[in-house]
C-alpha positions as CSV (number, residue, x, y, z in Angstrom):
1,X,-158.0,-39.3,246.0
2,X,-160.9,-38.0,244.2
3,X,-164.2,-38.7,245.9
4,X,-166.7,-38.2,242.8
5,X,-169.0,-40.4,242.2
6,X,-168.4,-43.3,239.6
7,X,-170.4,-42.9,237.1
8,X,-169.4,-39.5,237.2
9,X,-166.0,-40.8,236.1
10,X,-167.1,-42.9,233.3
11,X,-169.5,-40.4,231.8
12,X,-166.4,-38.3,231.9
13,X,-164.7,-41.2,229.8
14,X,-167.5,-42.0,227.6
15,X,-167.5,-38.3,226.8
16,X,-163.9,-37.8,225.8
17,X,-163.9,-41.5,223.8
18,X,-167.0,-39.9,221.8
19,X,-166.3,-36.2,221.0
20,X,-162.4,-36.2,221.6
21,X,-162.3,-39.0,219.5
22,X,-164.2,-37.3,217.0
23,X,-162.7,-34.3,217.0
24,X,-158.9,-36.1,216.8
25,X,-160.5,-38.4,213.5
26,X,-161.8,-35.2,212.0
27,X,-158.7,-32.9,213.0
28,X,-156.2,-35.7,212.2
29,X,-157.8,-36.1,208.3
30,X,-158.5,-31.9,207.8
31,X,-154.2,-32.2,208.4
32,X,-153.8,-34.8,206.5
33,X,-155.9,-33.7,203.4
34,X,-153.8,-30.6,203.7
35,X,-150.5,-31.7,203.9
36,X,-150.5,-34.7,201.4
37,X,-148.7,-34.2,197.8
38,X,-152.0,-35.3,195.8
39,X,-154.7,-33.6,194.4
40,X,-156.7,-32.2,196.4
41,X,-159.8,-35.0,195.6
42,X,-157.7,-37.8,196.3
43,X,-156.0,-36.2,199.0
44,X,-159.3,-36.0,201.0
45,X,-160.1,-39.7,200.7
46,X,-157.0,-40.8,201.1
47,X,-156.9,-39.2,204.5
48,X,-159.7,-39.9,205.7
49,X,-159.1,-43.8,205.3
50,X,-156.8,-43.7,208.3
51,X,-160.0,-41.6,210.7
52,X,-161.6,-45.0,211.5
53,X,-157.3,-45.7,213.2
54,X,-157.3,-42.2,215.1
55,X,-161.0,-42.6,216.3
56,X,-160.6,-46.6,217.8
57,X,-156.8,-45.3,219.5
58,X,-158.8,-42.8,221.0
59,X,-162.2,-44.5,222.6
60,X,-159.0,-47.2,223.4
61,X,-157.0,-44.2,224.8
62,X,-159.9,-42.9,227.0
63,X,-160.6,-46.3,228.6
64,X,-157.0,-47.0,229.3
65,X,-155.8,-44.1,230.7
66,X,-154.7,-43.9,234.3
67,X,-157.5,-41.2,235.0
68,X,-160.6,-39.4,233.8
69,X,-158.2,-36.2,232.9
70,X,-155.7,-38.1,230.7
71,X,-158.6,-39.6,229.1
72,X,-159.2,-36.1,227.7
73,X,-155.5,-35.9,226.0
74,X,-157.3,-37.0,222.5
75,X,-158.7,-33.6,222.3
76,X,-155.7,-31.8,223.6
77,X,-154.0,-33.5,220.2
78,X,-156.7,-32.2,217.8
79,X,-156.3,-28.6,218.3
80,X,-152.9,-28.3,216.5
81,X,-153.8,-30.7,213.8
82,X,-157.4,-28.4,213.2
83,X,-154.7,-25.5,213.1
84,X,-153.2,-27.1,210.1
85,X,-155.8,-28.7,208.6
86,X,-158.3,-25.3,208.2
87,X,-155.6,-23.1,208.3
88,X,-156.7,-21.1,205.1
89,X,-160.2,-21.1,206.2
90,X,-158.9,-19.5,209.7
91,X,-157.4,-17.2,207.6
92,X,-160.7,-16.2,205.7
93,X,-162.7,-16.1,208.4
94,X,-159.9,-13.6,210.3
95,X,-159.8,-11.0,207.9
């Protein structure tokens, strides 16, 4: 049993709501800009419609998980979508 204090555990919560959140929303719609068969303008806004979805799952995610560790799983879930979505910047900025 963990024997940290509380609000130690909900600043750890509040934390991953607020920047794992954001970094799924803004992950999520980089990957989805790239990946959808538009033009490259309307691909952007298009994707980043569905942000406001992937940033409420995730504060909901955070809260709801079983504990303070899971909660982080938001920002475990962005990394491979930023791969994709700033692939060709990586790329750039590589070589």
């Amino acid at each position: 049993m963990n024997r940290l204090p509380t609000w130690l555990h909900i600043f750890s919560r509040t934390s991953a709501a607020l920047l794992g959140g954001y970094a799924l929303a803004y992950a999520a719609s980089a990957c989805l800009a790239r990946l959808l068969p538009l033009a490259p303008a309307d691909a952007v806004i298009v994707a980043t419609l569905p942000a406001f979805v992937f940033y409420t799952a995730a504060i909901l995610w955070a809260f709801a998980s079983r504990d303070a560790l899971r909660a982080w799983t938001p920002l475990a879930l962005a990394a491979p979508l930023a791969l994709v979505g700033f692939w060709p910047q990586a790329m750039r900025w590589l070589a």
